[in-house]
C-alpha positions as CSV (number, residue, x, y, z in Angstrom):
1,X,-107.2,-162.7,137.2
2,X,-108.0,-166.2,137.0
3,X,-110.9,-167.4,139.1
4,X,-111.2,-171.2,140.8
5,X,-113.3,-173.6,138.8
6,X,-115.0,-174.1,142.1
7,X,-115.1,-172.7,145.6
8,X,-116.7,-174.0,148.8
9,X,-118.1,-170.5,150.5
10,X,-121.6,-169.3,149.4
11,X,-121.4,-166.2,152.0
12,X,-118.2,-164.6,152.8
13,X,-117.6,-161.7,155.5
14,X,-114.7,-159.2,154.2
15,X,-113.9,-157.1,156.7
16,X,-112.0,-153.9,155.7
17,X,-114.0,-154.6,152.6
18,X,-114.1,-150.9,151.3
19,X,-110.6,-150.8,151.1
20,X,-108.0,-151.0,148.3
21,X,-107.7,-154.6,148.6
22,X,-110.3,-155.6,150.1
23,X,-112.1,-154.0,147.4
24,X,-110.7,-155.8,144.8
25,X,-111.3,-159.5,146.9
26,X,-114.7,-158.6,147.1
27,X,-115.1,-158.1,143.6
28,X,-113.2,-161.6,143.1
29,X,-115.7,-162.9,145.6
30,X,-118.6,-161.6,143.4
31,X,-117.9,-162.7,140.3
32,X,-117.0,-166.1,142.1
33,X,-120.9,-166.2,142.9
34,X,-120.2,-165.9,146.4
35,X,-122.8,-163.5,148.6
36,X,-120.8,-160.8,149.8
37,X,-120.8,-158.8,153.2
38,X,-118.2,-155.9,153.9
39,X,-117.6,-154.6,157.1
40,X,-115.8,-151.1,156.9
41,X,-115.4,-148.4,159.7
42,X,-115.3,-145.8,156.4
43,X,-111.5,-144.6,157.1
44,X,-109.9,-146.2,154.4
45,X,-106.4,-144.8,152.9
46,X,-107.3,-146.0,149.4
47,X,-109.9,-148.9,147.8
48,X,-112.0,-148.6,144.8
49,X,-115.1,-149.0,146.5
50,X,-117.2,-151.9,146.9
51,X,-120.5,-150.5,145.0
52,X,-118.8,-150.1,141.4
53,X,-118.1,-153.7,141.6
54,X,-122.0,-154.7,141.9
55,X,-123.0,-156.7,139.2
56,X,-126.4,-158.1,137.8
57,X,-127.2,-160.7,140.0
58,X,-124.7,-159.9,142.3
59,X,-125.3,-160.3,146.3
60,X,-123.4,-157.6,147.8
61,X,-124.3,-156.0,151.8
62,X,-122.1,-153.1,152.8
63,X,-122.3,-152.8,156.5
64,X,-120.6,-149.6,157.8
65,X,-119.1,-150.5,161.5
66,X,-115.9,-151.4,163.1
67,X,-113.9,-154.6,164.1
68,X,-113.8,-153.5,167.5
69,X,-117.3,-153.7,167.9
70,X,-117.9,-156.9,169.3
71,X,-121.4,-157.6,169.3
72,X,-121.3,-156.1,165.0
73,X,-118.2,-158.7,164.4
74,X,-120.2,-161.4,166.2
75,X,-123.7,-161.3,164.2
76,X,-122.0,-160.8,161.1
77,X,-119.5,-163.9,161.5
78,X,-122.5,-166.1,162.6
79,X,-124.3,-165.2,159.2
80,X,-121.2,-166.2,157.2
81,X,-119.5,-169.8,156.2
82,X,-116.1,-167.7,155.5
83,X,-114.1,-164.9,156.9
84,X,-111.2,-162.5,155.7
85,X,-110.1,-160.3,157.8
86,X,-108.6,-157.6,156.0
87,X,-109.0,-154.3,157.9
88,X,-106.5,-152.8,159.8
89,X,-104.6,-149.1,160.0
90,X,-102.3,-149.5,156.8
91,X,-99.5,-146.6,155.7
92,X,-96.5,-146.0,157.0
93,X,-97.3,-142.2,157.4
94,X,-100.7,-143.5,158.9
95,X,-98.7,-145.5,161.6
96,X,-96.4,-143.0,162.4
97,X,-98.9,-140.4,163.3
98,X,-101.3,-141.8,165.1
99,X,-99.3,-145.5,166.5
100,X,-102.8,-145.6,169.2
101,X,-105.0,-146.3,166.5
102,X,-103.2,-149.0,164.7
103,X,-102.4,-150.8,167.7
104,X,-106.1,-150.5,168.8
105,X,-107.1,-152.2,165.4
106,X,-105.2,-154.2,164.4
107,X,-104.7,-156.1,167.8
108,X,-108.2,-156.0,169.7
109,X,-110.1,-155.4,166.5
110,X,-108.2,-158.9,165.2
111,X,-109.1,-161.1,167.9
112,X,-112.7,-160.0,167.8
113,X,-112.9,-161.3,164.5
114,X,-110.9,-164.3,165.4
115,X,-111.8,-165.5,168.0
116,X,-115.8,-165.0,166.9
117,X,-114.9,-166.7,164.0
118,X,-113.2,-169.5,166.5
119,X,-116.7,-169.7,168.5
120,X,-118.8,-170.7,165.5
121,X,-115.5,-172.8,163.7
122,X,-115.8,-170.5,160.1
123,X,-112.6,-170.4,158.7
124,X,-110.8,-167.5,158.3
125,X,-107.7,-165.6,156.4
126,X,-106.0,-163.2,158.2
127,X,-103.5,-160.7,156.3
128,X,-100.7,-159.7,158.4
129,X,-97.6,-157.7,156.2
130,X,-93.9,-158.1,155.2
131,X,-93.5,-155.6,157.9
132,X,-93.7,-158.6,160.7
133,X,-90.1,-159.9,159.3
134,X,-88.5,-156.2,159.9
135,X,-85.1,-155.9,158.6
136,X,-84.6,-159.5,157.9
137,X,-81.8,-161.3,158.1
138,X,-81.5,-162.4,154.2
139,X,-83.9,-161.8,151.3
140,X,-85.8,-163.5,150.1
141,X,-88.1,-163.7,153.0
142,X,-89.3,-167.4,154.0
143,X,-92.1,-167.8,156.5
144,X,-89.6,-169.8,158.8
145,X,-87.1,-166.8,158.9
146,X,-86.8,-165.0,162.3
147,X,-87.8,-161.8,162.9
148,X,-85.7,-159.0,163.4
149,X,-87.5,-156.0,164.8
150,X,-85.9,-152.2,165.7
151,X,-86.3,-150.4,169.1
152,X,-90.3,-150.0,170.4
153,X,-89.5,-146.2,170.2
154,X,-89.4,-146.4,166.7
155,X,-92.9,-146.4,165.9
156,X,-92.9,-148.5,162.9
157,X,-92.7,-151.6,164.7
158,X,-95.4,-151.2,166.5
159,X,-97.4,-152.1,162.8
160,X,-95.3,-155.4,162.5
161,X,-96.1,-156.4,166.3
162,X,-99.6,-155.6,166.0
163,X,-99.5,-157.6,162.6
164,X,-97.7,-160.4,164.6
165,X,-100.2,-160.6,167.1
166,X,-102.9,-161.6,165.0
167,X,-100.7,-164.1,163.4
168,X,-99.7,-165.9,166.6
169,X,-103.5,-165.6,168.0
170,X,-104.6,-167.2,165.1
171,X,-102.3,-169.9,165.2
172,X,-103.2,-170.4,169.0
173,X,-106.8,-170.4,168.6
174,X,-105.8,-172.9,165.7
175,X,-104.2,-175.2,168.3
176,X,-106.3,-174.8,171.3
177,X,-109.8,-174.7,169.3
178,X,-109.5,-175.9,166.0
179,X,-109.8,-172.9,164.1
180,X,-109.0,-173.0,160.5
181,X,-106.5,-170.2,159.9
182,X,-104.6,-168.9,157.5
183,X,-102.3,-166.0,157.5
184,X,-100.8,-164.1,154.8
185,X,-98.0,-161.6,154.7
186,X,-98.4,-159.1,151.9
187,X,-95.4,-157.4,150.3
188,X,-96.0,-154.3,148.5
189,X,-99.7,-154.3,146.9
190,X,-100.0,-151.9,144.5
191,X,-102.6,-151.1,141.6
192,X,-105.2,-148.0,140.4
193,X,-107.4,-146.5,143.2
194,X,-104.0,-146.8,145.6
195,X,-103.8,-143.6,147.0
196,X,-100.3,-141.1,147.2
197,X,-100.6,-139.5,150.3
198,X,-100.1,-142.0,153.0
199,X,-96.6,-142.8,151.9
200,X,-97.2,-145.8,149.4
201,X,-94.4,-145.7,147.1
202,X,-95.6,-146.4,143.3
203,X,-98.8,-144.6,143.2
204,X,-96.5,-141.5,144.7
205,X,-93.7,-141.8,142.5
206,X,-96.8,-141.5,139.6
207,X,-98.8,-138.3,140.8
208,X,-95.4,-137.0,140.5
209,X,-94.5,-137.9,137.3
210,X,-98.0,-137.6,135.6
211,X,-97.7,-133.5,137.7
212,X,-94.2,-133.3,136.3
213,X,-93.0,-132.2,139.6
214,X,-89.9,-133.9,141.1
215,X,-90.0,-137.7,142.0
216,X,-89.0,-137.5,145.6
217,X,-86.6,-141.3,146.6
218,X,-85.7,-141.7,150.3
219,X,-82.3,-142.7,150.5
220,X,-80.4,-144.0,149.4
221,X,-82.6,-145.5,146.8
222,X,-80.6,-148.7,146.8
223,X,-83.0,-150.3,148.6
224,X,-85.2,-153.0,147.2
225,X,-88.5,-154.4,147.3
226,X,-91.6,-156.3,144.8
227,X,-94.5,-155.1,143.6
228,X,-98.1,-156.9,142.8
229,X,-101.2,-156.3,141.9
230,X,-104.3,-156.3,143.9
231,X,-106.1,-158.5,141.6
232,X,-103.4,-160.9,141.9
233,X,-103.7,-161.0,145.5
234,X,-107.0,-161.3,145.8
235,X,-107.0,-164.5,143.5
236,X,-104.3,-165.4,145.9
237,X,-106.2,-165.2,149.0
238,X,-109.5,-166.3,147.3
239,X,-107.8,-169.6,146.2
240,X,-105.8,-170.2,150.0
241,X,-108.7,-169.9,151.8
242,X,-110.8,-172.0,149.6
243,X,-108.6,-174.9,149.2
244,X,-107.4,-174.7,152.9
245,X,-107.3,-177.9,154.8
246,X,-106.0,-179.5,157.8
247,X,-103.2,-177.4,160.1
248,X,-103.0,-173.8,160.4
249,X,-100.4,-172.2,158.1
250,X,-98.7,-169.1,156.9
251,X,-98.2,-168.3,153.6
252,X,-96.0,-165.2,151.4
253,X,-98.2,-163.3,149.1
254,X,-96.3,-161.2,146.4
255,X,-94.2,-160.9,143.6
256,X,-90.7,-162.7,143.0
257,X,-89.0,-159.6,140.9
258,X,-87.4,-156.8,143.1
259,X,-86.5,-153.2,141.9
260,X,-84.3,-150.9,143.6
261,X,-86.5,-147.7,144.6
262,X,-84.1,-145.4,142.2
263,X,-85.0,-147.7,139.5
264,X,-88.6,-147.8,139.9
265,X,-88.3,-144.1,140.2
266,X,-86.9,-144.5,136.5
267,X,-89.3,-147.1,135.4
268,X,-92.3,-144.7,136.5
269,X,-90.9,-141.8,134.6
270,X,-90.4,-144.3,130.9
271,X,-93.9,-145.5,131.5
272,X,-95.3,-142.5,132.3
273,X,-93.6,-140.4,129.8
274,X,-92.1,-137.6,132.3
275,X,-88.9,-135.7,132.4
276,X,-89.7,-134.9,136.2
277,X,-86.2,-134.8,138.0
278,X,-85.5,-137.6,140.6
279,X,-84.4,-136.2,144.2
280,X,-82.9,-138.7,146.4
281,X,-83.9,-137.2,150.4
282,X,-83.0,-138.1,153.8
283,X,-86.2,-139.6,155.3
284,X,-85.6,-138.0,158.5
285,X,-86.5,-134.8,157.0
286,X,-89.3,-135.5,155.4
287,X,-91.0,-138.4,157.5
288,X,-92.6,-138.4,161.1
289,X,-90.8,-139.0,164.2
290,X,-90.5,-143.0,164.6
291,X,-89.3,-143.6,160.7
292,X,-86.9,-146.5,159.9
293,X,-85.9,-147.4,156.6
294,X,-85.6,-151.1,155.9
295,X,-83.0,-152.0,153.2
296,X,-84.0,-155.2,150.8
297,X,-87.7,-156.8,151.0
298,X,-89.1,-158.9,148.6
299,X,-90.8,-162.6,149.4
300,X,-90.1,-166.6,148.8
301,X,-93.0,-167.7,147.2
302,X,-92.5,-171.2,147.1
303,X,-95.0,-171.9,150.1
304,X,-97.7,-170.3,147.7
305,X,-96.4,-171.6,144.2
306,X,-97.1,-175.1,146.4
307,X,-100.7,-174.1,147.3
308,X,-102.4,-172.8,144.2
309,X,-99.6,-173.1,141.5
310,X,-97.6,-170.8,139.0
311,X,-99.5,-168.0,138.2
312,X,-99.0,-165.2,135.6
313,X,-99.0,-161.9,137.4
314,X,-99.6,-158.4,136.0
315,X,-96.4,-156.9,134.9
316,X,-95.3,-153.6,136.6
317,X,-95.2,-151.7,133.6
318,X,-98.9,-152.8,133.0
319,X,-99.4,-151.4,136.5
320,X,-97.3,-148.1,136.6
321,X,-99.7,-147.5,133.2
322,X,-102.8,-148.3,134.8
323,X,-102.2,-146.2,138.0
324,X,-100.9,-143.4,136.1
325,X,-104.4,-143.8,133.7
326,X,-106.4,-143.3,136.9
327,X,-104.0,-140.4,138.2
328,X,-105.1,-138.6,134.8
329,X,-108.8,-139.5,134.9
330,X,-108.8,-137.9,138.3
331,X,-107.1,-134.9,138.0
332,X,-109.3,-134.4,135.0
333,X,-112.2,-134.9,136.5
């Protein structure tokens, strides 16, 4: 994780900042000298926790509340000189079972924080998903791609529109107000404290191996996608937001290597050490109502490499190890 030399922001809202990344950014925010406020609703899939990463010195408030509570989104944004807006319903399993929810969220909870942060002109990163470019027409995914998005009864999309949304409010509150804005699309963050049982992939695959049960791969397993650490991202977003000037933009956030699922299902059991069997499924059987599976996914990066440079990322080895580490820790515990 490498930290900027400088930043400009001396008190930064994170919203969704209990969860698994927005953990991790506030921690990077922290040790960036930055006072800290987190504004979490307390349902989080997976995070680390904001409290372990206190430090001496360190200027942390944990606010527990909700993005769709205007007047809460409102004070808080007026206290701050910076804004990422990170929390949404994530999870593919999430989505599917309750599709109200996320679109509640992530779509009226977004443009309360947008469009307080547009009132009072604090910039503000907004992270919208790989999901938004849905099966894609090539890989790898470049911002200027067009979407290409399944049937509104399967209920997956309705996470890439609500992600959309955001990302053309923001833009339009960008050219009709002057808000500075930046929007990310994440693909595939992954790391320790990731949790297995909302349908994230890796930190699945690794409860598995580290039980020794069977690795369970929705076919066909051909399909492909990238992997990155949270502590990469947040660097990432720390740095776009900080060094963010003139024009709204939109920028990939991830890693340039792809894996095929059945591989990483492979790599997990090396790593790891297992000789759990691998079980290639239909998803239908095993998935809610509304699944789709989306073939190859993995991000152009040269908008980013542009913005804040080449940057050595954690290897996926190193991660498989570390999330398998904090499997064992907490089934021990």
């Amino acid at each position: 994780m490498t930290l900027s030399a400088s930043h400009r922001f001396s008190r930064v809202l994170i919203t969704g900042g209990e969860g698994f990344v927005g953990s991790h950014l506030a921690a990077h925010a922290l040790a960036a000298g930055a006072e800290v406020t987190t504004l979490d609703d307390g349902s989080s899939i997976g995070g680390t926790g904001v409290p372990q990463h206190t430090m001496p010195g360190a200027r942390l408030t944990a606010v527990r509340g909700s993005v769709l509570d205007r007047d809460c989104v409102n004070a808080l944004v007026a206290d701050a000189d910076a804004v990422f807006h990170l929390a949404a319903r994530v999870g593919v399993r999430r989505i599917l079972v309750d599709p109200l929810a996320t679109l509640d969220v992530n779509t009226i909870g977004t443009q309360n924080v947008l469009e307080a942060c547009a009132d009072r002109g604090v910039p503000v990163l907004y992270t919208s998903s790989s999901e938004v470019y849905g099966h894609g027409a090539c890989v790898p995914f470049t911002e200027s791609d067009p979407i290409l998005l399944g049937s509104p009864d399967q209920t997956r999309w309705g996470y890439a529109v609500s992600k959309l949304h955001g990302e053309l409010l923001g833009f339009a509150l960008a050219a009709h107000r002057g808000l500075p804005f930046v929007a990310v699309r994440l693909f595939n963050v992954v790391g320790p404290g990731q949790r297995a049982d909302q349908g994230m992939v890796l930190p699945r695959f690794v409860a598995s191996a580290v039980a020794g049960e069977p690795i369970v791969v929705h076919g066909p397993g051909t399909q492909r996608r990238s992997f990155i650490h949270a502590a990469d991202v947040a660097d990432a977003l720390w740095s776009l937001l900080g060094s963010h000037e003139g024009p709204a933009e939109l920028v990939n956030v991830g890693s340039g290597d792809w894996i095929s699922i059945h591989d990483l299902a492979e790599r997990v059991r090396s790593v790891v050490g297992s000789e759990s069997p691998i079980r290639i499924v239909d998803p239908d059987r095993v998935m809610p109502h509304g699944f789709v599976e989306v073939t190859d996914r993995w991000p152009n990066l040269e908008r980013l490499r542009a913005r804040v440079g080449q940057r050595q990322l954690v290897p996926l080895d190193t991660i498989i190890g570390q999330i398998a580490a904090a499997t064992r820790a907490g089934s021990a515990a």
